[in-house]
C-alpha positions as CSV (number, residue, x, y, z in Angstrom):
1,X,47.0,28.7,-13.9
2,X,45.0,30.1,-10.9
3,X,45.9,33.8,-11.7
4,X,44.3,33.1,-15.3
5,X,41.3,31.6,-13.5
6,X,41.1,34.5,-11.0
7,X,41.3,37.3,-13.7
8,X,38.7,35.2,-15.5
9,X,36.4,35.2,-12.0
10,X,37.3,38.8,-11.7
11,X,36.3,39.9,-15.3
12,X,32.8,37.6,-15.0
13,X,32.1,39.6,-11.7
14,X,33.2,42.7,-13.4
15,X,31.1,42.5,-16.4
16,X,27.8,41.3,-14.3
17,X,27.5,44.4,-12.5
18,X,27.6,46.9,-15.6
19,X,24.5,48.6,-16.0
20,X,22.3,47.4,-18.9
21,X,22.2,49.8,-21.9
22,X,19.9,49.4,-25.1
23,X,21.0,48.4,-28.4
24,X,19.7,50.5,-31.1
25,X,16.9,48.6,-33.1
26,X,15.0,51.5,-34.6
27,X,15.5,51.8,-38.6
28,X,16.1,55.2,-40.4
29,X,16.2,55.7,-44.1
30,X,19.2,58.9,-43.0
31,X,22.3,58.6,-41.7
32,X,23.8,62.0,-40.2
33,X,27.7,62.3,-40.3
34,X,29.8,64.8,-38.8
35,X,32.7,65.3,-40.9
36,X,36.1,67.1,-39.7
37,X,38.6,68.5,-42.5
38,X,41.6,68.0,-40.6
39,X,43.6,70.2,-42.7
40,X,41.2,73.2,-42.4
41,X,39.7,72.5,-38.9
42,X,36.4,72.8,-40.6
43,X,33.3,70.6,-39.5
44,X,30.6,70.1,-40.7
45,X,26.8,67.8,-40.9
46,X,26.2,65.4,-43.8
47,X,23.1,63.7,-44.5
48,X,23.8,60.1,-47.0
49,X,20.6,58.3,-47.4
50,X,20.3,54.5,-46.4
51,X,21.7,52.4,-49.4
52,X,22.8,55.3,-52.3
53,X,26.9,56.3,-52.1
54,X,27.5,59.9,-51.8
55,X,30.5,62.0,-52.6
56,X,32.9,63.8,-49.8
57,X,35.4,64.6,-51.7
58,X,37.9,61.9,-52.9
59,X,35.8,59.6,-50.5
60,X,33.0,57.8,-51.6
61,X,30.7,56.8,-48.4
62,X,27.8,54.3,-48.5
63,X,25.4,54.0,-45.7
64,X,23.5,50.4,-45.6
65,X,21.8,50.6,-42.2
66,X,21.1,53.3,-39.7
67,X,19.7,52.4,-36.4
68,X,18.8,54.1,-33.3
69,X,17.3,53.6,-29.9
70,X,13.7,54.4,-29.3
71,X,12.9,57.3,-27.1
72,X,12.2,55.8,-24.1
73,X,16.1,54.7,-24.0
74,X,19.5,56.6,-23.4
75,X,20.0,58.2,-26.9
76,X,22.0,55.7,-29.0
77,X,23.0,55.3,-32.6
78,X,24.5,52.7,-34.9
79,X,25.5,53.0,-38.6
80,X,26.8,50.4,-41.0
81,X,29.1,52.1,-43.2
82,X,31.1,51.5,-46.5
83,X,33.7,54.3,-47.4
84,X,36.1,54.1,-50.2
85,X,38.6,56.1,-51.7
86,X,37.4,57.2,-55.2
87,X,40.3,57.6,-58.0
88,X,40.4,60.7,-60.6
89,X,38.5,60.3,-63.3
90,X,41.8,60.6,-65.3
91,X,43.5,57.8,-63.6
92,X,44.3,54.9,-65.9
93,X,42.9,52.1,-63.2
94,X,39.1,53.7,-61.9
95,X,38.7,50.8,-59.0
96,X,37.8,52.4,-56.0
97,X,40.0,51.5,-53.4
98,X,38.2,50.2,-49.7
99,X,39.1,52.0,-46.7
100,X,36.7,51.3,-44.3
101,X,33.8,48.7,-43.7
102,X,32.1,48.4,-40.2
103,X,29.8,50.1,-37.3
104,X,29.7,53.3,-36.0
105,X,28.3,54.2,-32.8
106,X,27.6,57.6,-31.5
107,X,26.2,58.3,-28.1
């Protein structure tokens, strides 16, 4: 029981002397992705505005915020995304099928 308690002690003391970083609070109506084709090796920038789905492929990606810290900060970013795996339009069942649903952060 005291190990538990020192690791505890030692975590507190740990986590008290990290330096303070901004969150991101600033809104954006763009979120810019970086996509990798990891069959290719090809990369590229794509821009999905705040709240409409677009199409990357067989991936359909929905941004619902974008936020980023203001100037005066280190340069940090936060996105809320939504990305689901569109079916062919000749499959028999057209429910798109969620992948993903969470932040990203990019520093």
């Amino acid at each position: 029981m005291r190990q538990v308690a020192r690791a505890v002690a030692a975590l507190g003391l740990g986590l008290a002397t990290l330096p303070f970083r901004a969150a991101p609070t600033l809104p954006h109506q763009t979120v810019v992705l970086q996509t990798l084709d990891k069959v290719t090796a090809r990369t590229g920038l794509i821009e999905a505005p705040v709240g409409e789905e677009m199409r990357l492929g067989t991936l359909g990606i929905t941004a619902r915020t974008c936020l980023e810290t203001p100037p005066t900060e280190p340069p940090e970013s936060a996105a809320f995304l939504e990305i689901q795996e569109l079916p062919p339009a000749s499959a028999a069942d057209t429910t798109p099928v969620p992948l993903f649903s969470g932040w990203m952060f990019a520093s």
